[in-house]
Every structure is written in C-alpha cells, then in structure tokens.
mmJSON file of the N, C-alpha and C atoms, coordinates in Angstrom:
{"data_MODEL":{"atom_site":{
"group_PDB":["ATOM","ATOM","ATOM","ATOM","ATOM","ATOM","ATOM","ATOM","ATOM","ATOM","ATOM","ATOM","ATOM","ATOM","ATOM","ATOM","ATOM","ATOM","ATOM","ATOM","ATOM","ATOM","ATOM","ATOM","ATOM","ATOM","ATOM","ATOM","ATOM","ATOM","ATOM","ATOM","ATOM","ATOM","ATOM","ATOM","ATOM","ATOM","ATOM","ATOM","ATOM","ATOM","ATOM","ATOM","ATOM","ATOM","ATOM","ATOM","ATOM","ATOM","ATOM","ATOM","ATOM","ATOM","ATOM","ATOM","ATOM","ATOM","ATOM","ATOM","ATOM","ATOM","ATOM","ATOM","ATOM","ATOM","ATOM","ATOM","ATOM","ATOM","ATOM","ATOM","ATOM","ATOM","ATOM","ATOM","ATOM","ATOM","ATOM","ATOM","ATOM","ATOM","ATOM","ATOM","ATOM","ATOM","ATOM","ATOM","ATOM","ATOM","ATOM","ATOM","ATOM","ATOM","ATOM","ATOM","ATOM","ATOM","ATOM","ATOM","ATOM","ATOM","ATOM","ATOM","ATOM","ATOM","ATOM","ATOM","ATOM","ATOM","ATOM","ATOM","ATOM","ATOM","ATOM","ATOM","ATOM","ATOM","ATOM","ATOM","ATOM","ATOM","ATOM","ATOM","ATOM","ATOM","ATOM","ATOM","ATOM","ATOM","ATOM","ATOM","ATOM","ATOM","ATOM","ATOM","ATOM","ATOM","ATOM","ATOM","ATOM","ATOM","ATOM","ATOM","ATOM","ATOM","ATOM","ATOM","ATOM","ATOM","ATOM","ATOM","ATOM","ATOM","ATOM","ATOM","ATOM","ATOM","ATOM","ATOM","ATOM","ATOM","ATOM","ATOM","ATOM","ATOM","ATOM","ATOM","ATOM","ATOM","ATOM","ATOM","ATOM","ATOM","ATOM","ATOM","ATOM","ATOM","ATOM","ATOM","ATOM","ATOM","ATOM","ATOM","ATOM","ATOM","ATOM","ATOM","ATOM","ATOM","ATOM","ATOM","ATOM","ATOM","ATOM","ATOM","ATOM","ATOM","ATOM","ATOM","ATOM","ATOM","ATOM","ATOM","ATOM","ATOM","ATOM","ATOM","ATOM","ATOM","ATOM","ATOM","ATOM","ATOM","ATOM","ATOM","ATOM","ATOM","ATOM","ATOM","ATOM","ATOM","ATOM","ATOM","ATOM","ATOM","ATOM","ATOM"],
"id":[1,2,3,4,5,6,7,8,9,10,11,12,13,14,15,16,17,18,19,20,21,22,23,24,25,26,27,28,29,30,31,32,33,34,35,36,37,38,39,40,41,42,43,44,45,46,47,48,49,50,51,52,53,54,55,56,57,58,59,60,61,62,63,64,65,66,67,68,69,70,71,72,73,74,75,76,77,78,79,80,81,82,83,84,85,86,87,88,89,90,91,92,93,94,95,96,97,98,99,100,101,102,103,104,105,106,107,108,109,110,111,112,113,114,115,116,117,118,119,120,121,122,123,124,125,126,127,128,129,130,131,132,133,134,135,136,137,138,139,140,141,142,143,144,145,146,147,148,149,150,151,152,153,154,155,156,157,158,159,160,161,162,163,164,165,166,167,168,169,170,171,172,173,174,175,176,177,178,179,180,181,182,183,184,185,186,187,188,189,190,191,192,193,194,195,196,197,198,199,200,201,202,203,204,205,206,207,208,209,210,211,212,213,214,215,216,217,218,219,220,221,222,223,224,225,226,227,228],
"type_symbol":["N","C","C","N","C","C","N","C","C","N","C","C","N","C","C","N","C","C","N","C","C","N","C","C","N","C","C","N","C","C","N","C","C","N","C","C","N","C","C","N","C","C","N","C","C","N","C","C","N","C","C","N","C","C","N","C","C","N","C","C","N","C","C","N","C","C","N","C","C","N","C","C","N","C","C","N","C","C","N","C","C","N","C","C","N","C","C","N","C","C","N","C","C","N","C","C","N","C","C","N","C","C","N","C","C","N","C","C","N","C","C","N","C","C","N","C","C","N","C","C","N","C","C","N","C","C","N","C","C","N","C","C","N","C","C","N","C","C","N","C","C","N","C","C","N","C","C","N","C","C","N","C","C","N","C","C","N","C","C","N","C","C","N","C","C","N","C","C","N","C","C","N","C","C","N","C","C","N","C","C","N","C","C","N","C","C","N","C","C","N","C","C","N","C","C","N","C","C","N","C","C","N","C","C","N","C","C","N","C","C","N","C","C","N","C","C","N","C","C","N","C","C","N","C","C","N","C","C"],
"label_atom_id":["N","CA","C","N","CA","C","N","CA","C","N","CA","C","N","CA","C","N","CA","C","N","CA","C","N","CA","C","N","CA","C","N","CA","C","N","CA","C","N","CA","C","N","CA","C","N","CA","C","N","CA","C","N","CA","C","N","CA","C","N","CA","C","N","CA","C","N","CA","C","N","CA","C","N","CA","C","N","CA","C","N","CA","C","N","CA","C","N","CA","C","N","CA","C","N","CA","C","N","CA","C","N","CA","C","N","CA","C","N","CA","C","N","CA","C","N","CA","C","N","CA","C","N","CA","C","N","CA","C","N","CA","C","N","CA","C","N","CA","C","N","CA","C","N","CA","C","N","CA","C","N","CA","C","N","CA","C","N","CA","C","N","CA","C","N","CA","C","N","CA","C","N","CA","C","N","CA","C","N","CA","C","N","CA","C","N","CA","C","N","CA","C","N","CA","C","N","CA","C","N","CA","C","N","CA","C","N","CA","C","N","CA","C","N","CA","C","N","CA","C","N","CA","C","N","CA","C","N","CA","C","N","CA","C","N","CA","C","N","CA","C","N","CA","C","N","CA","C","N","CA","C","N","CA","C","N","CA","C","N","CA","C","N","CA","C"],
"label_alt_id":[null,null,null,null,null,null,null,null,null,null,null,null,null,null,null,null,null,null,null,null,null,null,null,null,null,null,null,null,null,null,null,null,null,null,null,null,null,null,null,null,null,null,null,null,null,null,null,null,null,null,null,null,null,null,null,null,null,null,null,null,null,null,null,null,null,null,null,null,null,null,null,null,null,null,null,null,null,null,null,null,null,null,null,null,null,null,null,null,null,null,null,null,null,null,null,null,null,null,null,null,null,null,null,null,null,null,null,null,null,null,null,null,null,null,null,null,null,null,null,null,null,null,null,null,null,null,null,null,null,null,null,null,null,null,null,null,null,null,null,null,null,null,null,null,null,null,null,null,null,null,null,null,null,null,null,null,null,null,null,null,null,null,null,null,null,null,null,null,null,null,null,null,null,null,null,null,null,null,null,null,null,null,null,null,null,null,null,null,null,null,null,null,null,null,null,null,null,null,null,null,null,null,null,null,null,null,null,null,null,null,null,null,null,null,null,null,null,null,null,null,null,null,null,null,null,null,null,null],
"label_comp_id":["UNK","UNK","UNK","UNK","UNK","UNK","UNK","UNK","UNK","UNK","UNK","UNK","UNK","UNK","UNK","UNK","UNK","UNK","UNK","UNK","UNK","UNK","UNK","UNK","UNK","UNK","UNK","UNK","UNK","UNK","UNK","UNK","UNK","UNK","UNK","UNK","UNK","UNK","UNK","UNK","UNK","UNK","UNK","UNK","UNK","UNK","UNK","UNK","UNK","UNK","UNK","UNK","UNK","UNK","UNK","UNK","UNK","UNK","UNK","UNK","UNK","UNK","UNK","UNK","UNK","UNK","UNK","UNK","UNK","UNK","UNK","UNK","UNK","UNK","UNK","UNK","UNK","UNK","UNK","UNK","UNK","UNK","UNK","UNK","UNK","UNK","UNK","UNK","UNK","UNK","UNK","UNK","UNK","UNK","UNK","UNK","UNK","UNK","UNK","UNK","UNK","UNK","UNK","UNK","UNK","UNK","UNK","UNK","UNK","UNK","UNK","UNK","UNK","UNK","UNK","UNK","UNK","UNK","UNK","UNK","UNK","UNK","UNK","UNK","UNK","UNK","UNK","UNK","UNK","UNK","UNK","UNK","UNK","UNK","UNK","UNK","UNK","UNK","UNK","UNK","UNK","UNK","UNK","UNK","UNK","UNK","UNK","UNK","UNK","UNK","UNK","UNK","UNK","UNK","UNK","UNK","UNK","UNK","UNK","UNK","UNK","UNK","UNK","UNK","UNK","UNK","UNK","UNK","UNK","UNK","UNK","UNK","UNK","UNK","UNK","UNK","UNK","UNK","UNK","UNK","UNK","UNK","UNK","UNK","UNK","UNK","UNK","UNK","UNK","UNK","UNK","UNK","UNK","UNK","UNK","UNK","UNK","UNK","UNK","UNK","UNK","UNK","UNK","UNK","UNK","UNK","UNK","UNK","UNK","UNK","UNK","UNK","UNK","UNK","UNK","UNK","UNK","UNK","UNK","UNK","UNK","UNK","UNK","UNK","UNK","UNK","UNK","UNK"],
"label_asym_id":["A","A","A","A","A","A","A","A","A","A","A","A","A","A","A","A","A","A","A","A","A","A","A","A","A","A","A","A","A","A","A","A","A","A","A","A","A","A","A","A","A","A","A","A","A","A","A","A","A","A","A","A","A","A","A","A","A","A","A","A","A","A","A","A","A","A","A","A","A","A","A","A","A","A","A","A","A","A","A","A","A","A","A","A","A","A","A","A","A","A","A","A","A","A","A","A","A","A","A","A","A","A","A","A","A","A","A","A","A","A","A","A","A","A","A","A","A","A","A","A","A","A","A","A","A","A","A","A","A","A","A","A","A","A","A","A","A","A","A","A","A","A","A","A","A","A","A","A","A","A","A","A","A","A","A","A","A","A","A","A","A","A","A","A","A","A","A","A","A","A","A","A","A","A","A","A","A","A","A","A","A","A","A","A","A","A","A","A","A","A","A","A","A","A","A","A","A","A","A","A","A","A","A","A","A","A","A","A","A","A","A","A","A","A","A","A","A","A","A","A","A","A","A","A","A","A","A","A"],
"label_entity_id":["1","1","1","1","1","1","1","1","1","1","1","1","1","1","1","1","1","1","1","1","1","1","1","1","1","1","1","1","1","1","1","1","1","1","1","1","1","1","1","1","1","1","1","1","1","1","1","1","1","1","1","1","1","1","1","1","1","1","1","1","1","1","1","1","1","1","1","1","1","1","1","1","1","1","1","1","1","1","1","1","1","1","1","1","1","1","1","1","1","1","1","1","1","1","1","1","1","1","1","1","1","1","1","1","1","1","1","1","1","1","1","1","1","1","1","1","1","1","1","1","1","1","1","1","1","1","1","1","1","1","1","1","1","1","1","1","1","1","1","1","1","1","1","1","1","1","1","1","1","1","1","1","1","1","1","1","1","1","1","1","1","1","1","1","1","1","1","1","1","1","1","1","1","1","1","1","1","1","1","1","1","1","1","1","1","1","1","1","1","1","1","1","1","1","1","1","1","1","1","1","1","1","1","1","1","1","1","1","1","1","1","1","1","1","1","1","1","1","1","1","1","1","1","1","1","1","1","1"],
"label_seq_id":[1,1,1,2,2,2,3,3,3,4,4,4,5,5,5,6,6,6,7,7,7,8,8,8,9,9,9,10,10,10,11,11,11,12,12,12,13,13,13,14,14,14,15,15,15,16,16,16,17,17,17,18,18,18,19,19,19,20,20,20,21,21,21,22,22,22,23,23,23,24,24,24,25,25,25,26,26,26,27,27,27,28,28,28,29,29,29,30,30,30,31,31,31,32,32,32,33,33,33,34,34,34,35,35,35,36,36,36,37,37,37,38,38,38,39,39,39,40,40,40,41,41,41,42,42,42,43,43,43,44,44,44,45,45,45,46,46,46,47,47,47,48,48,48,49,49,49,50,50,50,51,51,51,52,52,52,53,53,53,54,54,54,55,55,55,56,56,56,57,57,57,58,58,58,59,59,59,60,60,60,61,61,61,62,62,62,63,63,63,64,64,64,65,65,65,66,66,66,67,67,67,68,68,68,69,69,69,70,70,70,71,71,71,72,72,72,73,73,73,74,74,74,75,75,75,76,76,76],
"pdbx_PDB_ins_code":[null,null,null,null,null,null,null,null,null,null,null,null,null,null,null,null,null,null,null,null,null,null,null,null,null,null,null,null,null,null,null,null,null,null,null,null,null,null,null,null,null,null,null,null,null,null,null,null,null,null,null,null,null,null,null,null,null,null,null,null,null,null,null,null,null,null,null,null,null,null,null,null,null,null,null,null,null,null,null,null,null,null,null,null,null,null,null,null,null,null,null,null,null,null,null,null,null,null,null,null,null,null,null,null,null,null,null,null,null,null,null,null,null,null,null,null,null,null,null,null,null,null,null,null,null,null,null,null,null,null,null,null,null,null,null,null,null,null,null,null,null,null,null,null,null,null,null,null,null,null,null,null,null,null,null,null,null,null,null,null,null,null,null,null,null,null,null,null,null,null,null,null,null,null,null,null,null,null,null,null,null,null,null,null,null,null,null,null,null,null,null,null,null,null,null,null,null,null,null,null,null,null,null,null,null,null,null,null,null,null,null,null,null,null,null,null,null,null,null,null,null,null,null,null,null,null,null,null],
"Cartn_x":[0.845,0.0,0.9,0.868,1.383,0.605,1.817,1.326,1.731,1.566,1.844,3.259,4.556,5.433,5.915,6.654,7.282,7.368,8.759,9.417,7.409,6.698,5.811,4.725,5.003,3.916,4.993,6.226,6.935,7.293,6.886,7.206,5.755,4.351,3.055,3.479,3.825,3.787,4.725,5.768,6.616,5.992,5.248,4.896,3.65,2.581,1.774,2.509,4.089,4.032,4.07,4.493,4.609,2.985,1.982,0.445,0.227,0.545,0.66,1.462,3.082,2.928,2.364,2.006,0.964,0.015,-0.917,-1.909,-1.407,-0.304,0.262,0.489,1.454,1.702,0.279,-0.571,-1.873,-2.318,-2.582,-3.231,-2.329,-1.652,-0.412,-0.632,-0.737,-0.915,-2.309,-3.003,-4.598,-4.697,-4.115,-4.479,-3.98,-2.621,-1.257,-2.389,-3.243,-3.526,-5.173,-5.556,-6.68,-6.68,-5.534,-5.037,-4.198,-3.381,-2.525,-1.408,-0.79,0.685,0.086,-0.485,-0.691,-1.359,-0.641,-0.576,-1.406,-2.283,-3.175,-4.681,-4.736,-5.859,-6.573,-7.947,-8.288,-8.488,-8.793,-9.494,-10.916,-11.954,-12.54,-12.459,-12.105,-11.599,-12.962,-13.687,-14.882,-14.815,-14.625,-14.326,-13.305,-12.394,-11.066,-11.683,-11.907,-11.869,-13.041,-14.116,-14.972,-13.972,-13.26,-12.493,-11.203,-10.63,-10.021,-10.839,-11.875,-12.786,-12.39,-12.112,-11.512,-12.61,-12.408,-12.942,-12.548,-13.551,-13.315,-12.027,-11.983,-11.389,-9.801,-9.666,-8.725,-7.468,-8.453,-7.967,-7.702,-8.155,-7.784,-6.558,-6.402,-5.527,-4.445,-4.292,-2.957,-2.798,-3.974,-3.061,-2.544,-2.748,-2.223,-0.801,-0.25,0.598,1.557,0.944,1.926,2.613,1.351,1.31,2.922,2.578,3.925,5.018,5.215,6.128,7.047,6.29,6.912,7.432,6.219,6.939,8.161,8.36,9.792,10.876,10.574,11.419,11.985,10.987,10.964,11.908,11.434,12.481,13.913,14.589,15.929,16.707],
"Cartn_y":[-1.166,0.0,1.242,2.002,3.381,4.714,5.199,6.622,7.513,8.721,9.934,9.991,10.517,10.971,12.201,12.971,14.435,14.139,13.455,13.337,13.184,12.725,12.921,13.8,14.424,15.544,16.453,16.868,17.892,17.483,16.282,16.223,16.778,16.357,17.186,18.608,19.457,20.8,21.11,20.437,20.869,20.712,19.869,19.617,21.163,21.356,22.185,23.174,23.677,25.233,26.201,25.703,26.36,27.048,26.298,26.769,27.821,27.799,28.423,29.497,29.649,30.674,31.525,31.171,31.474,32.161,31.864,32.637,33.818,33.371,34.709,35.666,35.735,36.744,37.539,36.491,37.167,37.95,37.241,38.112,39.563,39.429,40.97,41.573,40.732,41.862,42.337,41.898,42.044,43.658,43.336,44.709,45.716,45.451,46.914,47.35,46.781,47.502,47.88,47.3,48.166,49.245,49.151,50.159,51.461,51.304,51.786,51.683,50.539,50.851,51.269,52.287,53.045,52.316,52.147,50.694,52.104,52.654,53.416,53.386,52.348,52.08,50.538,50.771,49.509,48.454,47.579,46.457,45.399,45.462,44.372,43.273,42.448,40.996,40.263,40.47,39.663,40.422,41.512,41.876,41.406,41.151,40.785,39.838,38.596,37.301,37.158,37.798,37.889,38.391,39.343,39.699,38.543,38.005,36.641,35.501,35.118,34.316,32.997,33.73,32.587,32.639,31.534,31.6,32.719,32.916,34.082,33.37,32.506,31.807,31.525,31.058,31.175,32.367,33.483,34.745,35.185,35.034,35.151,34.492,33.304,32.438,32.785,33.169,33.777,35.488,36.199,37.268,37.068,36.173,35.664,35.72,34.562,34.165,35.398,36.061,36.952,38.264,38.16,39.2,38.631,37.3,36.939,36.728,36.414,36.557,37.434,39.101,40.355,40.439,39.67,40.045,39.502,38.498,37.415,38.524,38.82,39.77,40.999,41.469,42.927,42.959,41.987,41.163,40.838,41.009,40.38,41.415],
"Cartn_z":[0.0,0.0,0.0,-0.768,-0.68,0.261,0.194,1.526,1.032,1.185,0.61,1.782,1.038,1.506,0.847,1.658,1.802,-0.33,-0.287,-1.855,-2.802,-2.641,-3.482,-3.545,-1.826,-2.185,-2.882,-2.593,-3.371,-4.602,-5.61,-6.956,-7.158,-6.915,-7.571,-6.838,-6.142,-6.304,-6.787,-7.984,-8.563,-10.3,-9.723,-11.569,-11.473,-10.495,-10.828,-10.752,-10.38,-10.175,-11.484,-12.377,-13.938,-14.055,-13.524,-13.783,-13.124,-11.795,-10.389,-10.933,-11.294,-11.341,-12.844,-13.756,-14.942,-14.042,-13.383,-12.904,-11.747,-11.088,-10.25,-11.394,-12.155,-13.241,-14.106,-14.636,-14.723,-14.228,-12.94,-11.712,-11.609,-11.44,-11.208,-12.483,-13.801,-14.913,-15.226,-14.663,-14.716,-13.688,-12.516,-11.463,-11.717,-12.698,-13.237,-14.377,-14.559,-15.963,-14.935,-14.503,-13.678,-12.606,-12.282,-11.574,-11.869,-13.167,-13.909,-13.005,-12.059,-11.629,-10.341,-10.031,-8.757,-7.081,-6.661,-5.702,-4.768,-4.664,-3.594,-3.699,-5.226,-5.467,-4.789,-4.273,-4.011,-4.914,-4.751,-5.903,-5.239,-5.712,-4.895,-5.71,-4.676,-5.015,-5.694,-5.566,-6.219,-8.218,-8.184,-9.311,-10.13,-9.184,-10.106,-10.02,-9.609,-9.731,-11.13,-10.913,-12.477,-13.546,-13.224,-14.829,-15.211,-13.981,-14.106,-14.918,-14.559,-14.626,-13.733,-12.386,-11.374,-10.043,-9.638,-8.225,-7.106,-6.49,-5.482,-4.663,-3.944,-2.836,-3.782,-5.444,-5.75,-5.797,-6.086,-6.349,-5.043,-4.325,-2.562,-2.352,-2.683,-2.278,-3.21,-4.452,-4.96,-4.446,-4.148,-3.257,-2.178,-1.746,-0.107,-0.446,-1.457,-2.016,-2.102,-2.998,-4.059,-2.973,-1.915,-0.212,0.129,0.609,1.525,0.78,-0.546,-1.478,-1.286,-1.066,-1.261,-0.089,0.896,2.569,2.593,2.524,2.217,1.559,0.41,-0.027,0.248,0.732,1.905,3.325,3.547,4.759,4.569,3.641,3.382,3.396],
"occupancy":[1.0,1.0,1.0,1.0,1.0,1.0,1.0,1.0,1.0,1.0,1.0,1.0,1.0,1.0,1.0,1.0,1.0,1.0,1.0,1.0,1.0,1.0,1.0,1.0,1.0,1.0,1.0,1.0,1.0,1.0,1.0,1.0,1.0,1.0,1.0,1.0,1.0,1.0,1.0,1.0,1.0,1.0,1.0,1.0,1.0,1.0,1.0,1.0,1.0,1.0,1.0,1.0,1.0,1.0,1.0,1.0,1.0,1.0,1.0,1.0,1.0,1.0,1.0,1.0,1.0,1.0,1.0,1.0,1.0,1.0,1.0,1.0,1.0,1.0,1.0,1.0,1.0,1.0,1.0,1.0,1.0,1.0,1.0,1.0,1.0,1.0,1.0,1.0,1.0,1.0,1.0,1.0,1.0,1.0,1.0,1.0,1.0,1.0,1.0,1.0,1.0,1.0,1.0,1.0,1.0,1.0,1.0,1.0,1.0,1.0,1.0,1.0,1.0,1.0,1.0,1.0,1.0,1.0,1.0,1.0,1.0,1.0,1.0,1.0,1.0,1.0,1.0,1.0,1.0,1.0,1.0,1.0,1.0,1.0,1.0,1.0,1.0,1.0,1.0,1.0,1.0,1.0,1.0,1.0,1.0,1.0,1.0,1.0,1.0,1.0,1.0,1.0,1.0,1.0,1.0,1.0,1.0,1.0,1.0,1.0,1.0,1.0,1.0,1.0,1.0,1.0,1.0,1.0,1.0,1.0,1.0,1.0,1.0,1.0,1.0,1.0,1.0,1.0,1.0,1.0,1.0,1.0,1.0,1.0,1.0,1.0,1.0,1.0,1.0,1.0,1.0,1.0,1.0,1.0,1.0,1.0,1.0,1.0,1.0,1.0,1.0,1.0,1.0,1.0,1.0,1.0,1.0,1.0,1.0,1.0,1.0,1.0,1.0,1.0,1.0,1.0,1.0,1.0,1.0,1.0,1.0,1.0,1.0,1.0,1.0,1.0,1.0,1.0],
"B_iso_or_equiv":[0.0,0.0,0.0,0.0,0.0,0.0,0.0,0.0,0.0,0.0,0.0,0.0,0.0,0.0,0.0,0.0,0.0,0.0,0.0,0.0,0.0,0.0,0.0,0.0,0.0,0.0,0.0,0.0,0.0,0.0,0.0,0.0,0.0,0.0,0.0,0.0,0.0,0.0,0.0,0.0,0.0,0.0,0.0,0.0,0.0,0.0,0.0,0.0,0.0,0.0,0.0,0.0,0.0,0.0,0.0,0.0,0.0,0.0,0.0,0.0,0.0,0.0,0.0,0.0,0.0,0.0,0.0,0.0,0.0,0.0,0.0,0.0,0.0,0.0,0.0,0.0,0.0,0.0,0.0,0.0,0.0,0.0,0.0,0.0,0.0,0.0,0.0,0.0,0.0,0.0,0.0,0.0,0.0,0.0,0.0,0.0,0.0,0.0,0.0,0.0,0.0,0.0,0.0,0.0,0.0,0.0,0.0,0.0,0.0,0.0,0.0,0.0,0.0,0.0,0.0,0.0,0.0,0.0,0.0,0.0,0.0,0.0,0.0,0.0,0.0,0.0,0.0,0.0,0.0,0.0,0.0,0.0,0.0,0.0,0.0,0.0,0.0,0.0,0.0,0.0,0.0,0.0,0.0,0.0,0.0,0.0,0.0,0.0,0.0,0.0,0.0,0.0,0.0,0.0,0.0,0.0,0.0,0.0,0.0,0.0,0.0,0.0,0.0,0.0,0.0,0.0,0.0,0.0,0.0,0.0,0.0,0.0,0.0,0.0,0.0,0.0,0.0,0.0,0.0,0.0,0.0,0.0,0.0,0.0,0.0,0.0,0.0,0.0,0.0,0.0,0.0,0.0,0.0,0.0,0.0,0.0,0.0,0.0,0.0,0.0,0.0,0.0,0.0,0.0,0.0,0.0,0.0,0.0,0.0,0.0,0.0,0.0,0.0,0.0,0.0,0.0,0.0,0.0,0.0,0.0,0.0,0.0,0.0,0.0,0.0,0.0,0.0,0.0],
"pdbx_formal_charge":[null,null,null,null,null,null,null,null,null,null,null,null,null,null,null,null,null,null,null,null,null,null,null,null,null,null,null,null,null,null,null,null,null,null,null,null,null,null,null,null,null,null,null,null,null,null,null,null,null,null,null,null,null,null,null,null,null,null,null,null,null,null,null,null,null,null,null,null,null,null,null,null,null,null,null,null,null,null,null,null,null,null,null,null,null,null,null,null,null,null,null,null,null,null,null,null,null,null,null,null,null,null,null,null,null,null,null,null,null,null,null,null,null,null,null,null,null,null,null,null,null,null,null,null,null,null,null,null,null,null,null,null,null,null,null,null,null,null,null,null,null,null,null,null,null,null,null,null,null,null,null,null,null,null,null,null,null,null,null,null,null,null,null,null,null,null,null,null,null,null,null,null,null,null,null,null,null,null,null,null,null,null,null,null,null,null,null,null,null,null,null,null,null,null,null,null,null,null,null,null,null,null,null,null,null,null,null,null,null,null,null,null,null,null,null,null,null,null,null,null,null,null,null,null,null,null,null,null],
"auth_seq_id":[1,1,1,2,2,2,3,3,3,4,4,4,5,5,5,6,6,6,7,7,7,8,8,8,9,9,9,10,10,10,11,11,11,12,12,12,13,13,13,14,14,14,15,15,15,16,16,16,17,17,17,18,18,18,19,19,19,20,20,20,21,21,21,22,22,22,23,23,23,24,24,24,25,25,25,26,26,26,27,27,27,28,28,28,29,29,29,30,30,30,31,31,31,32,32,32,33,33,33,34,34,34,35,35,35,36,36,36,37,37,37,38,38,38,39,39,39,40,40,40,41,41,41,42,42,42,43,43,43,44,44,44,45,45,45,46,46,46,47,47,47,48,48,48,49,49,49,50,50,50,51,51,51,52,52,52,53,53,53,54,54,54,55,55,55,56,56,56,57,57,57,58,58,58,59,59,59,60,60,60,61,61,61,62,62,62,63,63,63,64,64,64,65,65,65,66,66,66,67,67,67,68,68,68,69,69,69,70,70,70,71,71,71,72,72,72,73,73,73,74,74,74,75,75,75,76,76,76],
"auth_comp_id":["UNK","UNK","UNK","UNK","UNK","UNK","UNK","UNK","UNK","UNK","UNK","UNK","UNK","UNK","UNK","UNK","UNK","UNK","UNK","UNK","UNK","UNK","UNK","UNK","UNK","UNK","UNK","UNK","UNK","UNK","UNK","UNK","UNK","UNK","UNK","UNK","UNK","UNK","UNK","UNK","UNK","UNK","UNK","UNK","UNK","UNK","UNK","UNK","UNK","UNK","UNK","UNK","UNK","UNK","UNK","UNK","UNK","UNK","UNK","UNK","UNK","UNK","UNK","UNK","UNK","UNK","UNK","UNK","UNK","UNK","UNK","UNK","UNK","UNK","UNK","UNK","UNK","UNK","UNK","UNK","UNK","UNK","UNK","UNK","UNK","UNK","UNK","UNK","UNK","UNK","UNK","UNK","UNK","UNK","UNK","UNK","UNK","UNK","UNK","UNK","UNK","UNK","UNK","UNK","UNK","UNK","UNK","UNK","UNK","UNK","UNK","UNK","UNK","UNK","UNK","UNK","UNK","UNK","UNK","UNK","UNK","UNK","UNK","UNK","UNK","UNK","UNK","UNK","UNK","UNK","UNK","UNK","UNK","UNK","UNK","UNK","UNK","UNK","UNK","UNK","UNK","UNK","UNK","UNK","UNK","UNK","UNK","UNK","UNK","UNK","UNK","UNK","UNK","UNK","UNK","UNK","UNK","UNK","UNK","UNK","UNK","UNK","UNK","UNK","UNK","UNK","UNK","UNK","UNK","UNK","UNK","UNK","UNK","UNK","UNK","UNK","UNK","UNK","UNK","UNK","UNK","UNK","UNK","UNK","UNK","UNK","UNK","UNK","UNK","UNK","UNK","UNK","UNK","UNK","UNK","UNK","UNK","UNK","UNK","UNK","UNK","UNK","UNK","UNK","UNK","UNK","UNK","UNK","UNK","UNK","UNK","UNK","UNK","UNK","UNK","UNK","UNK","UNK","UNK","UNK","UNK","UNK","UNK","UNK","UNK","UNK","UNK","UNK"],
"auth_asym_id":["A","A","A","A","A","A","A","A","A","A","A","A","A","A","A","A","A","A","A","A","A","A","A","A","A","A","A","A","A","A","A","A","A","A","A","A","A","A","A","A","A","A","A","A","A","A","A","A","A","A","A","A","A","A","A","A","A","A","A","A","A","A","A","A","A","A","A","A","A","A","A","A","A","A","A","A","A","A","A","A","A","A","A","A","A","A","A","A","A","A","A","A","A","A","A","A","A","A","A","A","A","A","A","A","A","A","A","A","A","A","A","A","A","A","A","A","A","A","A","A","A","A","A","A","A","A","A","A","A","A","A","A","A","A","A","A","A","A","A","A","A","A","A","A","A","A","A","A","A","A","A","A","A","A","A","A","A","A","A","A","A","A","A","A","A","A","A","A","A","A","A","A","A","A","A","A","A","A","A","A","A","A","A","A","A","A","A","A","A","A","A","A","A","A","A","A","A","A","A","A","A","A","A","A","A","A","A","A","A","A","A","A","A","A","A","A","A","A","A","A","A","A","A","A","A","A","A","A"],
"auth_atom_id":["N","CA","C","N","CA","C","N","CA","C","N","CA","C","N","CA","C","N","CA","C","N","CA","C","N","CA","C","N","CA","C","N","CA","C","N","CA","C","N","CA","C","N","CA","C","N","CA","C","N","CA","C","N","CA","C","N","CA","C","N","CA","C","N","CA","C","N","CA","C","N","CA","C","N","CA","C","N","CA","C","N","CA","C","N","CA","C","N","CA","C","N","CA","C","N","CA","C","N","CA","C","N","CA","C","N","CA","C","N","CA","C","N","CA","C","N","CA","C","N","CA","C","N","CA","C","N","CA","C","N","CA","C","N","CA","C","N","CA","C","N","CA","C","N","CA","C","N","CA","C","N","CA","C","N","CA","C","N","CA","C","N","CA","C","N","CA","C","N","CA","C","N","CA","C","N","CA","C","N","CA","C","N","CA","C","N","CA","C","N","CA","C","N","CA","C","N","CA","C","N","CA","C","N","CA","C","N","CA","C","N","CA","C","N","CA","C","N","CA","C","N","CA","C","N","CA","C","N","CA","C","N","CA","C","N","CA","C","N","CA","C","N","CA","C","N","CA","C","N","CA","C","N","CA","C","N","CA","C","N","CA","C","N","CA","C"],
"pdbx_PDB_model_num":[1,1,1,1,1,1,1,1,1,1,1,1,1,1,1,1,1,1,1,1,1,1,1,1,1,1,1,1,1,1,1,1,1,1,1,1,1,1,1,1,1,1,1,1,1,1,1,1,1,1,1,1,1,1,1,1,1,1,1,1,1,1,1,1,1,1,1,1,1,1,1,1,1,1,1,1,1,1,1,1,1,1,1,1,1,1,1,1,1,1,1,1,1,1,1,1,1,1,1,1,1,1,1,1,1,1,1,1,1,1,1,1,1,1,1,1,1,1,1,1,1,1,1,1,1,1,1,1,1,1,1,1,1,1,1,1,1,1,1,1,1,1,1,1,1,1,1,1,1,1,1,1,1,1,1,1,1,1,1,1,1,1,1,1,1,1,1,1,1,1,1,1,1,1,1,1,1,1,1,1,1,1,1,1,1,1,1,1,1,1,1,1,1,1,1,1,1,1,1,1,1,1,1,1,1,1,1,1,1,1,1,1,1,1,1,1,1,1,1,1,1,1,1,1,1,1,1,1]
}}}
C-alpha cells in the first residue's frame, strides 16, 4: 500500500508550479492595468476574480501568495 510521503507531495507541487505561477503573473498583470501601476488604489476581489474568470477563494488564495512573497522579499 502506498502513503503519501514528503518526496511525493513535493514532486506534484513541482509539476503544478509552472500553472501556479501562470496565474500569479496574470493576476499581477490584470491589477497593473486596472489600476494603472498606482498601488493606492483599491481592488474588490470579487471583481477581479470575475475579470479573471476565477474563483473568489482562488484569487484570494494567490493574493495571499503573491502578499507573503513580497513580505519574504521585503524582509531580506
């Protein structure tokens, strides 16, 4: 019987990340152009996710992402 181990959950989030990050980059080029660049503007997330044509909870879940990304980076 097989079990999920570490080595196979990190080969499937290595095969999905090419998708993963496809939709981060979207997402970021979708808000630069609704926003024009100007990071003082809001966005409601239910909007973006209709002009995505993504799930609310997805589009949540890659700003989460793309949030702590920068924090990580900000931090160094």
């Amino acid at each position: 019987m097989h079990g999920n181990t570490r080595k196979g959950i990190l080969e499937v989030e290595e095969e999905n990340k090419p998708e993963k990050e496809g939709i981060m980059r979207a997402l970021l080029s979708k808000i630069m152009e609704l926003t024009s660049a100007d990071r003082s503007i809001f966005i409601n997330i239910d909007a973006l996710a209709g002009k995505m044509n993504m799930m609310r909870y997805e589009t949540f879940d890659a700003l989460n992402f793309l949030h702590g990304r920068w924090s990580c980076k900000d931090s160094l």
